[in-house]
BALOBA-1460 file (C-alpha; in Angstrom, 3 decimals):
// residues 225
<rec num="1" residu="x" x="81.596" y="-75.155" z="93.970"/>
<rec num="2" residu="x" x="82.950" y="-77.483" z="91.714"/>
<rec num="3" residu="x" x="84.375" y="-81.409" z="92.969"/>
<rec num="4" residu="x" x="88.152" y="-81.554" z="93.263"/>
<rec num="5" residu="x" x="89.672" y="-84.259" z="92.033"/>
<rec num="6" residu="x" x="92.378" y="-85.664" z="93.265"/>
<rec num="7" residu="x" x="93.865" y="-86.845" z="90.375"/>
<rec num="8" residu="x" x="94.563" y="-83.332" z="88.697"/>
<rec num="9" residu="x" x="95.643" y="-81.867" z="92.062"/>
<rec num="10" residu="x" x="98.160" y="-84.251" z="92.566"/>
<rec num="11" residu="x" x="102.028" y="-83.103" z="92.198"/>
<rec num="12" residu="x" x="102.635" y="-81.754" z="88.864"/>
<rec num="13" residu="x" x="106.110" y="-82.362" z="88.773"/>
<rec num="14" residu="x" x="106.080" y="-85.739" z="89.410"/>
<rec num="15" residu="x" x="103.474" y="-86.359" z="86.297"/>
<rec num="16" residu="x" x="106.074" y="-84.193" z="84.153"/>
<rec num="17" residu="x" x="108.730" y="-86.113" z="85.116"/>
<rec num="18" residu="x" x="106.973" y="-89.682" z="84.780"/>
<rec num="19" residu="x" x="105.691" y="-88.803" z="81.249"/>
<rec num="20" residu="x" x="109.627" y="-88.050" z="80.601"/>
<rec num="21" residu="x" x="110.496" y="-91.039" z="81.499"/>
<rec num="22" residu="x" x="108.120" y="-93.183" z="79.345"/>
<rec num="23" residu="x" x="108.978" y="-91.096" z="76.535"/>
<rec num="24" residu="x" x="105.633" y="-91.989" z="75.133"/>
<rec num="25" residu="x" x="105.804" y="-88.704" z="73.408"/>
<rec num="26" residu="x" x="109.024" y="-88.931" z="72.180"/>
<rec num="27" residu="x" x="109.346" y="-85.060" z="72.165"/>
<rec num="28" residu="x" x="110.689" y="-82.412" z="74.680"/>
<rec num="29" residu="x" x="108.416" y="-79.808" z="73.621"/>
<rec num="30" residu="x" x="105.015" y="-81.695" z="74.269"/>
<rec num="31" residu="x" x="106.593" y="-82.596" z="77.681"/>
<rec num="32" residu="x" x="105.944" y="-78.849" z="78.333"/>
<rec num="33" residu="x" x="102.527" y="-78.531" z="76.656"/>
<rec num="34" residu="x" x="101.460" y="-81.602" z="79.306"/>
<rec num="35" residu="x" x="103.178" y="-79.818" z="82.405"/>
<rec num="36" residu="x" x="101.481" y="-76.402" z="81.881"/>
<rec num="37" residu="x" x="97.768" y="-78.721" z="81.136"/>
<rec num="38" residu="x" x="98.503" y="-80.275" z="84.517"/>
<rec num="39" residu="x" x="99.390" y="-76.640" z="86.113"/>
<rec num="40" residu="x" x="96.433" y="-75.310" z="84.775"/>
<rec num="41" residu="x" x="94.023" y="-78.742" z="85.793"/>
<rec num="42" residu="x" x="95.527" y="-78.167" z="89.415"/>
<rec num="43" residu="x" x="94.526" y="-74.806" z="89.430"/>
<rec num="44" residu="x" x="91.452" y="-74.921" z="88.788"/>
<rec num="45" residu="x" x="90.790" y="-78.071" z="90.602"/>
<rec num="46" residu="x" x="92.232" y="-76.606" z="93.724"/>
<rec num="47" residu="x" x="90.711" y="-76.583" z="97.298"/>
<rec num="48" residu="x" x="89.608" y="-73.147" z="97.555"/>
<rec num="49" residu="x" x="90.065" y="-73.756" z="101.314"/>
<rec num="50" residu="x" x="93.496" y="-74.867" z="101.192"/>
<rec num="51" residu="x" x="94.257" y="-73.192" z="97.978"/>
<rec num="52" residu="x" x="98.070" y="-73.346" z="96.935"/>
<rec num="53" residu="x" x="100.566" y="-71.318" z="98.536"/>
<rec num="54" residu="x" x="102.569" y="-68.846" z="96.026"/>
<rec num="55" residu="x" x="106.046" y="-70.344" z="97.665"/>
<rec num="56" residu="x" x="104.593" y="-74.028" z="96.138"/>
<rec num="57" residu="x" x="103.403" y="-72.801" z="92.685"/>
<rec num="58" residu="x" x="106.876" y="-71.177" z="92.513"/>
<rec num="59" residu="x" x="108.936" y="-74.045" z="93.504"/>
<rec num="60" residu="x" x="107.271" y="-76.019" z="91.293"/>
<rec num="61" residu="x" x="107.983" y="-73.704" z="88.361"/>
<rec num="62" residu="x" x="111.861" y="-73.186" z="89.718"/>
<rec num="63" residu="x" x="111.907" y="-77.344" z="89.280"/>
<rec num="64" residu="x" x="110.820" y="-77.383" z="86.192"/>
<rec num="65" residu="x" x="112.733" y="-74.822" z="84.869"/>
<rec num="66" residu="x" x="116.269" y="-76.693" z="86.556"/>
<rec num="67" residu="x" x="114.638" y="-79.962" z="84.854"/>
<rec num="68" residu="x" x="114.807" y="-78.612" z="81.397"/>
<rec num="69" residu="x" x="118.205" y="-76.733" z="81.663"/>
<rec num="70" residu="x" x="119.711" y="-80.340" z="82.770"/>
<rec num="71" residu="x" x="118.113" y="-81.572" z="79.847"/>
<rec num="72" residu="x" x="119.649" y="-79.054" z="77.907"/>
<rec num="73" residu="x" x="123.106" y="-79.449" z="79.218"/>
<rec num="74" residu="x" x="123.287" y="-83.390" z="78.706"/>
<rec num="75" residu="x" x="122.368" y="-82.691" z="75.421"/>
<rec num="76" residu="x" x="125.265" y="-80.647" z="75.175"/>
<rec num="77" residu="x" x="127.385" y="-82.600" z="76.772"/>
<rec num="78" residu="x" x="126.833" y="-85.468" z="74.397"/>
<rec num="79" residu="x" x="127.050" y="-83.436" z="71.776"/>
<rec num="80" residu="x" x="130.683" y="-82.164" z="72.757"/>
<rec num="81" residu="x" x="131.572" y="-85.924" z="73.442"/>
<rec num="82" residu="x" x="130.280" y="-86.677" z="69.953"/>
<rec num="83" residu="x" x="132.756" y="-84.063" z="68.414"/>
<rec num="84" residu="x" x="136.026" y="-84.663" z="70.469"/>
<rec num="85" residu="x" x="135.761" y="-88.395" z="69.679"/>
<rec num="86" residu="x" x="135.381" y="-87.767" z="65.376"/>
<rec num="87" residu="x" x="138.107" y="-84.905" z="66.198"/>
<rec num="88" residu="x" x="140.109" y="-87.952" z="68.134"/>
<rec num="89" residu="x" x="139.405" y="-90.842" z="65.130"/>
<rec num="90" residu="x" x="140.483" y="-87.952" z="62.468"/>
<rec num="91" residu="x" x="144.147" y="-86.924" z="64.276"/>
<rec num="92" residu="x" x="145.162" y="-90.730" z="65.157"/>
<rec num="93" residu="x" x="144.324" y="-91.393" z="61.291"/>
<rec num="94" residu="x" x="146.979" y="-88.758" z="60.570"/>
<rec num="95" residu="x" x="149.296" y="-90.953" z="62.700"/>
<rec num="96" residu="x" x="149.623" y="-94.099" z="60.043"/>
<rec num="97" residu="x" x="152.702" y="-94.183" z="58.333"/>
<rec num="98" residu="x" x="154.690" y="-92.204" z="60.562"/>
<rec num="99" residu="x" x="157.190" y="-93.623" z="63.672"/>
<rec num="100" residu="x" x="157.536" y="-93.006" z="66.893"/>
<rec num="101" residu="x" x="159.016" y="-93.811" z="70.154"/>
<rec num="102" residu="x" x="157.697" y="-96.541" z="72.683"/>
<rec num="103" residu="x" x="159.082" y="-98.559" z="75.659"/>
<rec num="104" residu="x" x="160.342" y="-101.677" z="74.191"/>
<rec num="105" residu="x" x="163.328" y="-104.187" z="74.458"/>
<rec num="106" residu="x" x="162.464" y="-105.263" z="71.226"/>
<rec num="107" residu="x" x="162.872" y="-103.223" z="68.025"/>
<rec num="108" residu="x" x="162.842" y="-103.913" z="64.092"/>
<rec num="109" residu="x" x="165.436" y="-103.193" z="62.089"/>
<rec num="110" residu="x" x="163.949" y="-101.892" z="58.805"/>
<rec num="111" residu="x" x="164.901" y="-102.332" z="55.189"/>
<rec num="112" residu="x" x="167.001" y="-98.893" z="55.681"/>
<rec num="113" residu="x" x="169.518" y="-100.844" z="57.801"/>
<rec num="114" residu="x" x="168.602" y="-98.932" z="60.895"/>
<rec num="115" residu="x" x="167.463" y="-98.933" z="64.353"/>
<rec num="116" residu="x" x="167.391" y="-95.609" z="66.299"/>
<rec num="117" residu="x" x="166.022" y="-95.274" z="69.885"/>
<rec num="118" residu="x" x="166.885" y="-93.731" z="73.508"/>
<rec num="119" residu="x" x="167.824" y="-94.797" z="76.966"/>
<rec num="120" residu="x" x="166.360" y="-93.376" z="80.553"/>
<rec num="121" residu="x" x="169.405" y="-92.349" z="82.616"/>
<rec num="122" residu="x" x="168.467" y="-92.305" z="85.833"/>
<rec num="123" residu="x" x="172.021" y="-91.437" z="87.321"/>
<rec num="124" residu="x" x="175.110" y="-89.936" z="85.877"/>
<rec num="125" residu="x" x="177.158" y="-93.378" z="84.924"/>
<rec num="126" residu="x" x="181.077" y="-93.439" z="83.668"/>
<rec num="127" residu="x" x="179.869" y="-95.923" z="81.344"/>
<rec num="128" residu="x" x="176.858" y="-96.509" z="79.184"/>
<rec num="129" residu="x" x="176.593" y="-99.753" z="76.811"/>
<rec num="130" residu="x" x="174.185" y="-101.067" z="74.107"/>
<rec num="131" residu="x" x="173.856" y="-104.550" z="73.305"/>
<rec num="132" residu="x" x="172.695" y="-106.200" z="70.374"/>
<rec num="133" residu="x" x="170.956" y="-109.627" z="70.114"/>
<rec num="134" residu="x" x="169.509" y="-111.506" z="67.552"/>
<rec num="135" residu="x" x="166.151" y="-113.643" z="67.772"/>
<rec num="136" residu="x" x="168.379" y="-116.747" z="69.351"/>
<rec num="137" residu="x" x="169.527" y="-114.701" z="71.980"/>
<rec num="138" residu="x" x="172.980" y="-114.011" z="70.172"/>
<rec num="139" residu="x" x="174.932" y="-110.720" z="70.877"/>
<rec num="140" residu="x" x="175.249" y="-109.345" z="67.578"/>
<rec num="141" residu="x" x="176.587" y="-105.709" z="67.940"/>
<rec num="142" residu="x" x="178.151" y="-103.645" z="71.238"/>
<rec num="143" residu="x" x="177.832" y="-99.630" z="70.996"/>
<rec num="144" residu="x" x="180.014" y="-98.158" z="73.972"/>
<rec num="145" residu="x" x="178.187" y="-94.566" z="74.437"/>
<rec num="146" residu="x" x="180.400" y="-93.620" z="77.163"/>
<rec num="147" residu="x" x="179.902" y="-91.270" z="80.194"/>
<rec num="148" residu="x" x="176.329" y="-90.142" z="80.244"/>
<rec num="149" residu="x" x="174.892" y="-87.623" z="82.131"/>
<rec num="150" residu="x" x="171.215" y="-88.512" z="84.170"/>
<rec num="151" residu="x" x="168.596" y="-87.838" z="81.383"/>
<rec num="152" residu="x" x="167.420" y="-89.476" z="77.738"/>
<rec num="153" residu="x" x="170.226" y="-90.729" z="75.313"/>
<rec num="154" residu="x" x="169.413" y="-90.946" z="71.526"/>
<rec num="155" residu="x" x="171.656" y="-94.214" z="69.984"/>
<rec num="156" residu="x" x="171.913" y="-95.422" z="66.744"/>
<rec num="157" residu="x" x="172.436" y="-98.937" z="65.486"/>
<rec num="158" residu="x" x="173.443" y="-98.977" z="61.152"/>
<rec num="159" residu="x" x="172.233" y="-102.651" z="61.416"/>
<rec num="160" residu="x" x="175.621" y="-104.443" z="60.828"/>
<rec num="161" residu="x" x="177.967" y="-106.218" z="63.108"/>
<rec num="162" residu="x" x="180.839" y="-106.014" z="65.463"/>
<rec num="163" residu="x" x="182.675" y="-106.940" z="62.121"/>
<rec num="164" residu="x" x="180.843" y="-104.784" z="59.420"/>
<rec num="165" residu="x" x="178.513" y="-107.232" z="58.040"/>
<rec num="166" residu="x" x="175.172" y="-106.053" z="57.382"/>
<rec num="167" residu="x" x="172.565" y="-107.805" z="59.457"/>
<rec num="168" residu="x" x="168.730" y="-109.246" z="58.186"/>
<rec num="169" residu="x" x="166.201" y="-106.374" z="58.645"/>
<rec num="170" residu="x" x="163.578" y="-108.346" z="61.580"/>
<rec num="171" residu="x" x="163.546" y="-107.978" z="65.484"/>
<rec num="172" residu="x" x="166.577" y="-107.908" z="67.555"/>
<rec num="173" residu="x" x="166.411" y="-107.050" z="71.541"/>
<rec num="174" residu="x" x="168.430" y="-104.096" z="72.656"/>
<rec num="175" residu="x" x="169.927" y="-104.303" z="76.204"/>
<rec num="176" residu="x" x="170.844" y="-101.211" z="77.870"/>
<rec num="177" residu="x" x="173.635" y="-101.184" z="80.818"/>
<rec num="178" residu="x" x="174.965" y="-99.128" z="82.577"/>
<rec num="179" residu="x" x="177.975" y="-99.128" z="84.963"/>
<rec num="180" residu="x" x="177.260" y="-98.024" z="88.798"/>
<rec num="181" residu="x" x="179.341" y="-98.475" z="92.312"/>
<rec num="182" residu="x" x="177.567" y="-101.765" z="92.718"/>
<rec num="183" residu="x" x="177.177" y="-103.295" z="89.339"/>
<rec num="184" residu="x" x="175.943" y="-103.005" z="86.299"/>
<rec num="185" residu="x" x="172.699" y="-101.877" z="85.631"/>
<rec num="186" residu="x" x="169.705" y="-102.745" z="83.216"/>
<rec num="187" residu="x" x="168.399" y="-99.370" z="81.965"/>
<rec num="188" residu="x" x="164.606" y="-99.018" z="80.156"/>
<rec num="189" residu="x" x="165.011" y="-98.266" z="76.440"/>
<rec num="190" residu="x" x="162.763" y="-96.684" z="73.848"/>
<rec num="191" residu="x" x="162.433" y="-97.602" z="70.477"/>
<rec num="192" residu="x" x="161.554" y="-96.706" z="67.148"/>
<rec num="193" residu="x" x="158.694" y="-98.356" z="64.955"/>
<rec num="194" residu="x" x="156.175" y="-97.470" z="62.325"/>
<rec num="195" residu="x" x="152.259" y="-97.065" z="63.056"/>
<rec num="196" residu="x" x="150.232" y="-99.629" z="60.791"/>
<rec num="197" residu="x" x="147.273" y="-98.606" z="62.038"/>
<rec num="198" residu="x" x="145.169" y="-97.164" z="64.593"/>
<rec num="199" residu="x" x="142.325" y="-98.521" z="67.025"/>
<rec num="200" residu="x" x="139.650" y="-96.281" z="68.289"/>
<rec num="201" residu="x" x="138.250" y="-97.841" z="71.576"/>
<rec num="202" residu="x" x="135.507" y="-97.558" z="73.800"/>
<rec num="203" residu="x" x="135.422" y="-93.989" z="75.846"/>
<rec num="204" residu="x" x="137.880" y="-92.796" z="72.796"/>
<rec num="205" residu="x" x="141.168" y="-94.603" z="73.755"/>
<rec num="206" residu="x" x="143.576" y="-94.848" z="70.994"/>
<rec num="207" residu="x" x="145.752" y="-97.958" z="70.277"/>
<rec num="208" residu="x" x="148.507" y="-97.582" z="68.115"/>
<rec num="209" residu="x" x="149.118" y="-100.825" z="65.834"/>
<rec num="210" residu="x" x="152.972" y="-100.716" z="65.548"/>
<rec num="211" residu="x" x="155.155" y="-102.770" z="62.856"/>
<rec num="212" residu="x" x="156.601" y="-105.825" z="64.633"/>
<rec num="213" residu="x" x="155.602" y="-104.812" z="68.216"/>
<rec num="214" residu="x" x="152.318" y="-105.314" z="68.154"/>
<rec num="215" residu="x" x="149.788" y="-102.789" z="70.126"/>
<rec num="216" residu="x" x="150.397" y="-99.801" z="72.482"/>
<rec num="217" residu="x" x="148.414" y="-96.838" z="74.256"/>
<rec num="218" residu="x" x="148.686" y="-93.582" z="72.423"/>
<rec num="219" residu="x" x="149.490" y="-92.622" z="76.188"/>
<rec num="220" residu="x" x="152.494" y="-94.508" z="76.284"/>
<rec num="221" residu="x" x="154.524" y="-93.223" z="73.209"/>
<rec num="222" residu="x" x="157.106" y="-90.705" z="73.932"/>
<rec num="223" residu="x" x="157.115" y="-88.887" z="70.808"/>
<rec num="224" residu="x" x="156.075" y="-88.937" z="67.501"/>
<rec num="225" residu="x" x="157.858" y="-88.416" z="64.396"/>
């Protein structure tokens, strides 16, 4: 009977895995070619005494075989990742040059004499008002929308003042107010501005490089033009 060492005999597994782990291979498929040497060494360097119980050998097998379809899977997962993220970088390039909505107090009134946005009503109001101001703080232009029921309002500013005059295109801060039983009340606004550009972030975030109001999350625009 032939010595039994107790090198071979030892886990098989565990040798698999530790190879794996080195990577001094550098490939999957001689990762196998080693586990079924070291299943074959065991067996034959068994104690015939104490040889190995079928339940063991097929454990060991059922291991492996999970191992490699783990393997697999990451691969696939970071192959998916991989695809959604140039899929991601390819639809936010589509997004330069066009506008869109984002919470702001501060828009830019373009060269076409226009600022367009909308308001969050929370509650009904008898009374909704826009305000105007220039970059010292100045109210340049009031728009009286009237009685507004709870929900978005679009408005409209044609970039002149309360006396016709045509403003310079450049930021100007739009205050929203409407009237309730105890006061009035600041509401959040949207506004329009043009995408520059676009970031692509770690984990795939977007940023959105907007004209004169700097960055925002993709997430936070409201809608897209």
């Amino acid at each position: 009977m032939s010595a039994i060492n107790p090198a071979d005999a030892s886990d098989v597994l565990s040798k698999y895995k530790l190879e794996q782990e080195k990577g001094s291979k550098g490939s999957e498929e001689l990762g196998k070619n080693e586990f079924m040497e070291l299943m074959i060494a065991q067996l034959k360097n068994q104690n015939p005494l104490e040889p190995q119980e079928n339940g063991e050998f097929i454990s060991q097998l059922a291991q492996f075989s999970s191992l490699e379809e783990m393997q697999g899977l990451s691969q696939s997962v970071d192959d998916v990742a991989g695809q959604f993220g140039s899929t991601q970088a390819l639809q936010a390039s589509a997004m330069v040059g066009r506008t869109v909505l984002a919470p702001s107090s501060v828009g830019i009134l373009g060269a076409d004499g226009e600022l367009t946005g909308n308001v969050e009503v929370p509650n009904s109001t008898g009374s909704l008002r826009i305000s105007i101001e220039n970059q010292a703080g100045e109210r340049v232009r009031q728009v009286d929308m009237g009685a507004q029921q709870a929900g978005v309002t679009g408005f409209s500013w044609d970039g002149k003042d309360g006396n016709g005059n045509s403003l310079p295109p450049g930021p100007y801060k739009v205050v929203a107010e409407a009237s309730t039983p105890d006061g009035p009340e600041q509401l959040g606004t949207m506004l329009s501005a043009n995408v520059d550009s676009v970031s692509l972030g770690k984990g795939g975030n977007i940023t959105l490089n907007l004209a004169g109001m700097g960055s925002i999350a993709l997430s936070d625009v409201e809608q897209i033009n």
